[in-house]
C-alpha positions as CSV (number, residue, x, y, z in Angstrom):
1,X,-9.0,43.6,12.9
2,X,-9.5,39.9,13.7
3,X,-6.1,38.0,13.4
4,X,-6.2,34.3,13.0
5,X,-3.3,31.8,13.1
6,X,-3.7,29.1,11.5
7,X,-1.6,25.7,11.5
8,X,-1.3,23.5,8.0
9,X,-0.3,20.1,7.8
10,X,1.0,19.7,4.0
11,X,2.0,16.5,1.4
12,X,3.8,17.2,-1.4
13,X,5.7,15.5,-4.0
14,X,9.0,17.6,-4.4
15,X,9.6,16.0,-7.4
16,X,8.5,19.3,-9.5
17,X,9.6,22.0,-6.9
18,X,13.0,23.3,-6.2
19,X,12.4,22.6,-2.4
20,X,10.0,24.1,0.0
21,X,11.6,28.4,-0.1
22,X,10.4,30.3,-2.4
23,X,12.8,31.2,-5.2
24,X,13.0,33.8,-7.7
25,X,13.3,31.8,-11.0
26,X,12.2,27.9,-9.8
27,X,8.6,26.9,-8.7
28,X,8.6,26.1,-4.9
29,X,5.8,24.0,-2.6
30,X,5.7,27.9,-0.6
31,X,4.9,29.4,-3.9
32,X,2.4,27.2,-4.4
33,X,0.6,27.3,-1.0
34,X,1.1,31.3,-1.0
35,X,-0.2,31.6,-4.2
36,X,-3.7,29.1,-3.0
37,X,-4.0,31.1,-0.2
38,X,-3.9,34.5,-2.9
39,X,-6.5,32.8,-4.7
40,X,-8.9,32.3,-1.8
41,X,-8.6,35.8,-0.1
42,X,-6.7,37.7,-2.3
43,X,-4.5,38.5,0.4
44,X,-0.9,37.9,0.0
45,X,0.3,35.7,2.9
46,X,3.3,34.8,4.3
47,X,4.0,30.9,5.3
48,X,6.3,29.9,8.1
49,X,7.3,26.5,7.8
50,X,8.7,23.9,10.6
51,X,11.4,23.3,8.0
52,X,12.7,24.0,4.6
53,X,13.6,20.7,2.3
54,X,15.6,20.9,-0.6
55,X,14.6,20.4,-4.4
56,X,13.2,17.1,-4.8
57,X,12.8,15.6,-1.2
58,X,9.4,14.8,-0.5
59,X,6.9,15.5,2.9
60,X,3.8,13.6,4.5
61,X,3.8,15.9,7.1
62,X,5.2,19.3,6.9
63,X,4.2,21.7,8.9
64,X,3.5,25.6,8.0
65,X,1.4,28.5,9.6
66,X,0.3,31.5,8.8
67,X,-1.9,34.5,10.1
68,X,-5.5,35.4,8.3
69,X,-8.0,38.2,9.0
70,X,-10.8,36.9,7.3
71,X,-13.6,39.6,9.2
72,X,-16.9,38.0,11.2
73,X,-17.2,35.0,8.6
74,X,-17.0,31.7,9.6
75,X,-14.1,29.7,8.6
76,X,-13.4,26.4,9.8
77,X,-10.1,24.2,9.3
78,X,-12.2,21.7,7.2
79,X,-13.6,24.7,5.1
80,X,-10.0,25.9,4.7
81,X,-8.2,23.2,4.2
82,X,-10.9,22.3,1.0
83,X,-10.8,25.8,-0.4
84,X,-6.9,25.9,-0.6
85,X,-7.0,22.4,-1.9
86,X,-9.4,23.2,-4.6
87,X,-6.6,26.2,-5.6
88,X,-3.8,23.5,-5.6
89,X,-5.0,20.6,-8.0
90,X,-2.8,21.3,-10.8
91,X,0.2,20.9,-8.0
92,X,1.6,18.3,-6.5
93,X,0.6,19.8,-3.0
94,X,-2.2,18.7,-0.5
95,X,-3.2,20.4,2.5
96,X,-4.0,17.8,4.7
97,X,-5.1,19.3,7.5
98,X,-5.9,23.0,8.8
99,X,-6.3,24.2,12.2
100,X,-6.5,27.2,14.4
101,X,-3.8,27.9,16.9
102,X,-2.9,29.8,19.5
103,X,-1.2,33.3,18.4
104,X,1.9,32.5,19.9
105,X,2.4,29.1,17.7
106,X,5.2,29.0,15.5
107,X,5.8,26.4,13.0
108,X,9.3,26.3,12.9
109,X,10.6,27.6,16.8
110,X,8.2,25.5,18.7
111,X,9.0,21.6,16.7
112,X,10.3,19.7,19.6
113,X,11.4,16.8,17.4
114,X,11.6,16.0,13.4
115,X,11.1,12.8,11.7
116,X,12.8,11.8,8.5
117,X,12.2,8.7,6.0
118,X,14.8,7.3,3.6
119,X,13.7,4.9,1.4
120,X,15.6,2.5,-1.0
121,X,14.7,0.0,-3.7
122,X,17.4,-2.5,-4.0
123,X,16.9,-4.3,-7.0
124,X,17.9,-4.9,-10.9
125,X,14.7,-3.2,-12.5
126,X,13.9,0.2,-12.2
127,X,11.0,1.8,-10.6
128,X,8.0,2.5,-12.4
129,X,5.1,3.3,-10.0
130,X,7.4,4.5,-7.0
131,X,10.5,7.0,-9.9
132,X,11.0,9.6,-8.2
133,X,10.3,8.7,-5.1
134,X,12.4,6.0,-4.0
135,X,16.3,5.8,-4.4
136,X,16.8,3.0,-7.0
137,X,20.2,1.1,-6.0
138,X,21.0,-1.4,-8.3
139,X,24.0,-3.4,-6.5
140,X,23.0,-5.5,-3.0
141,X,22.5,-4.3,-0.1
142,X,23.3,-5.8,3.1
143,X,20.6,-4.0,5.5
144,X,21.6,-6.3,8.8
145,X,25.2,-4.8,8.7
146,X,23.3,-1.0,7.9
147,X,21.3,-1.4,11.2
148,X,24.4,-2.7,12.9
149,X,26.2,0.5,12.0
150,X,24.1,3.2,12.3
151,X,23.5,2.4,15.7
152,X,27.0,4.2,15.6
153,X,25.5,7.6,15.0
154,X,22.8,7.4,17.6
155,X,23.5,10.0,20.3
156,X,24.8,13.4,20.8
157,X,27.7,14.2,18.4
158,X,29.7,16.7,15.9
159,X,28.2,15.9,12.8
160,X,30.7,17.8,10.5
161,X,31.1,14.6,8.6
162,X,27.5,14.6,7.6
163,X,27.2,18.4,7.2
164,X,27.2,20.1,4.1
165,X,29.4,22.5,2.9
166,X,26.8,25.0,2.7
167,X,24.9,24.5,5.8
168,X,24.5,27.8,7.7
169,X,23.6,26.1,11.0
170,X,25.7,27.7,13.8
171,X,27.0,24.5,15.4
172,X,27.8,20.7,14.0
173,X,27.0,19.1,17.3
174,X,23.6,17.3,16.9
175,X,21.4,14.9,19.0
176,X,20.4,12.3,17.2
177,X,17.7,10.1,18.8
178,X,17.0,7.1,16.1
179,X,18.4,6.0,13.1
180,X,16.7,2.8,12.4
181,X,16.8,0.7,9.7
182,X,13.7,-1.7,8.3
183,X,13.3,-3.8,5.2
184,X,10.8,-5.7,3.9
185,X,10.3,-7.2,0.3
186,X,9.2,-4.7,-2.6
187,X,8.0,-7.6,-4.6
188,X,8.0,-11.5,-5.5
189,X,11.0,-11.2,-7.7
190,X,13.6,-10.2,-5.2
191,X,13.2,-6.7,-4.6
192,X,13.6,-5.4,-1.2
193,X,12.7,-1.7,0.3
194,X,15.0,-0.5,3.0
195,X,13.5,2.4,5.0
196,X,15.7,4.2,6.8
197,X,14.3,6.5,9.7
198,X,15.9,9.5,11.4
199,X,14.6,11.4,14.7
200,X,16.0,14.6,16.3
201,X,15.1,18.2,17.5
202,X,17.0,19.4,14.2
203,X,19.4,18.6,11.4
204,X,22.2,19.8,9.6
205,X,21.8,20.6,5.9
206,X,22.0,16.9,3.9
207,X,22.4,15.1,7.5
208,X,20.1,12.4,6.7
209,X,21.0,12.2,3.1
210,X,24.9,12.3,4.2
211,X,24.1,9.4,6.6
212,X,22.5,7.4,4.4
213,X,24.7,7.5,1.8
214,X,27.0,6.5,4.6
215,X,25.2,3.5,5.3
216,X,25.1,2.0,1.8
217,X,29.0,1.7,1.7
218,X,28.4,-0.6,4.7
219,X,25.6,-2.6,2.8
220,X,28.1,-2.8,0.0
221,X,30.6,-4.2,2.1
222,X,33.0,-1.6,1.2
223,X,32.6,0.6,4.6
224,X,32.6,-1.2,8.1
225,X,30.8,-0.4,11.7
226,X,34.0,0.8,12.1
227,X,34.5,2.5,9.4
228,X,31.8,4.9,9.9
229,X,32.6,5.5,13.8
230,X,36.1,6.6,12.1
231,X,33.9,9.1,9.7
232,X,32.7,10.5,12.6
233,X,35.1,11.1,14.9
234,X,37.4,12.8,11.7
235,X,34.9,15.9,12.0
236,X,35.1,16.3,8.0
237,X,33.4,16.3,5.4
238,X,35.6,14.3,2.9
239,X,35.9,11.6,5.6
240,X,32.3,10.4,5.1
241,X,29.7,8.6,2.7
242,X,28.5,10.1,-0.4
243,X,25.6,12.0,-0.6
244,X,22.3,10.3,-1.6
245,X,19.8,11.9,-4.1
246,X,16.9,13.6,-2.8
247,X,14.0,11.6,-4.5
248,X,14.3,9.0,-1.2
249,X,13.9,11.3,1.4
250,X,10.7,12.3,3.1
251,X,9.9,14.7,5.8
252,X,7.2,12.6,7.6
253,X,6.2,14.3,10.7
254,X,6.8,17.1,12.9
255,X,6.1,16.9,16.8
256,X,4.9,19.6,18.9
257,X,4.2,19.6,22.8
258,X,0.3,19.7,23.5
């Protein structure tokens, strides 16, 4: 028996998935992968993946593995990556890259750091090329006075106030190592895209998405720098920002030591 692991690096719209997990009723991204991978061995395979994201966020660079016994044959990552590919093009899943790795690899146990994108389109019309896959805010946005305050964040903190009421993580207290806010203009007619990056080892369930929604109460005006130092230092839930919608946020890479 010839055991191979192998390392994926995986786009996906989550627009049509209930999240990366597999679920009994809902179509998943791991359902889909699994069921490529049934379809070009007709083994049934289990994926680990670096992280699970919920139904509707998006990834350009989620990481999964799993381990194949594919005999003497040849296989390389390109080979791999083509055939599985080839499986997947009624989904909105790409493998982008395949790889061997050492046995001892593990997708999820050995990320040393995540990164997360948030983006926004602030203006009147709605989205036509980017539905689904930006969150459309309608009223301005300040994004100077958003930069100012999520600088607040930045550090190593309790996070309860970001934290979902479901998260199963066994401690609030998070390092967070950027928070950065850019903007540049969407289009010639006053539309502006505010991308919102988040770093760190690991993240509570709806962190980024609790800390962006944060962060638009300060574009509105309504919230303050101070505000949201107040939100976190309350350690609760009800004392921060709203929760934004999934369709913005992107997991967009996954670091490993070499």
């Amino acid at each position: 028996m010839s055991m191979t692991r192998w390392k994926l690096t995986i786009e996906y719209k989550g627009t049509d998935y209930a999240g990366w997990q597999r679920q009994k009723d809902d179509p998943s991204v791991q359902q889909a992968i699994e069921e490529a991978l049934y379809g070009f061995c007709q083994k049934d395979i289990r994926l680990h993946a670096a992280g699970r994201t919920d139904s509707g966020v998006h990834a350009t660079g989620q990481v999964a593995h799993f381990d194949l016994d594919y005999g003497d044959r040849p296989l390389t990552g390109r080979d791999l990556a083509k055939a599985l590919n080839a499986h997947l093009r009624e989904d909105s899943v790409s493998v982008i890259k395949a790889e061997q790795v050492d046995s001892e690899f593990h997708a999820r146990f050995h990320a040393v750091n995540k990164r997360y994108l948030y983006r926004i389109l602030q203006r009147s019309a709605a989205p036509t090329i980017d539905n689904g896959l930006v969150w459309h805010f309608v009223r301005p946005l300040d994004p100077d006075a958003m930069k100012d305050a999520a600088e607040v964040l930045l550090g190593h903190h309790d996070f309860t106030s970001f934290r979902a009421s479901e998260c199963q993580a066994k401690s609030p207290v998070k390092t967070l190592e950027r928070l950065d806010v850019q903007w540049f203009d969407y289009d010639e007619h006053g539309g502006t895209e505010i991308r919102i990056y988040a770093e760190a080892r690991s993240f509570l369930h709806h962190q980024v998405r609790n800390m962006v929604g944060t962060l638009t109460l300060v574009g509105e005006h309504k919230w303050t720098r101070h505000d949201v130092q107040e939100a976190l230092e309350a350690k609760a839930r009800e004392a921060g920002g709203p929760t934004a919608p999934p369709e913005g946020l992107y997991l967009e890479q996954v670091f490993y030591d070499e």
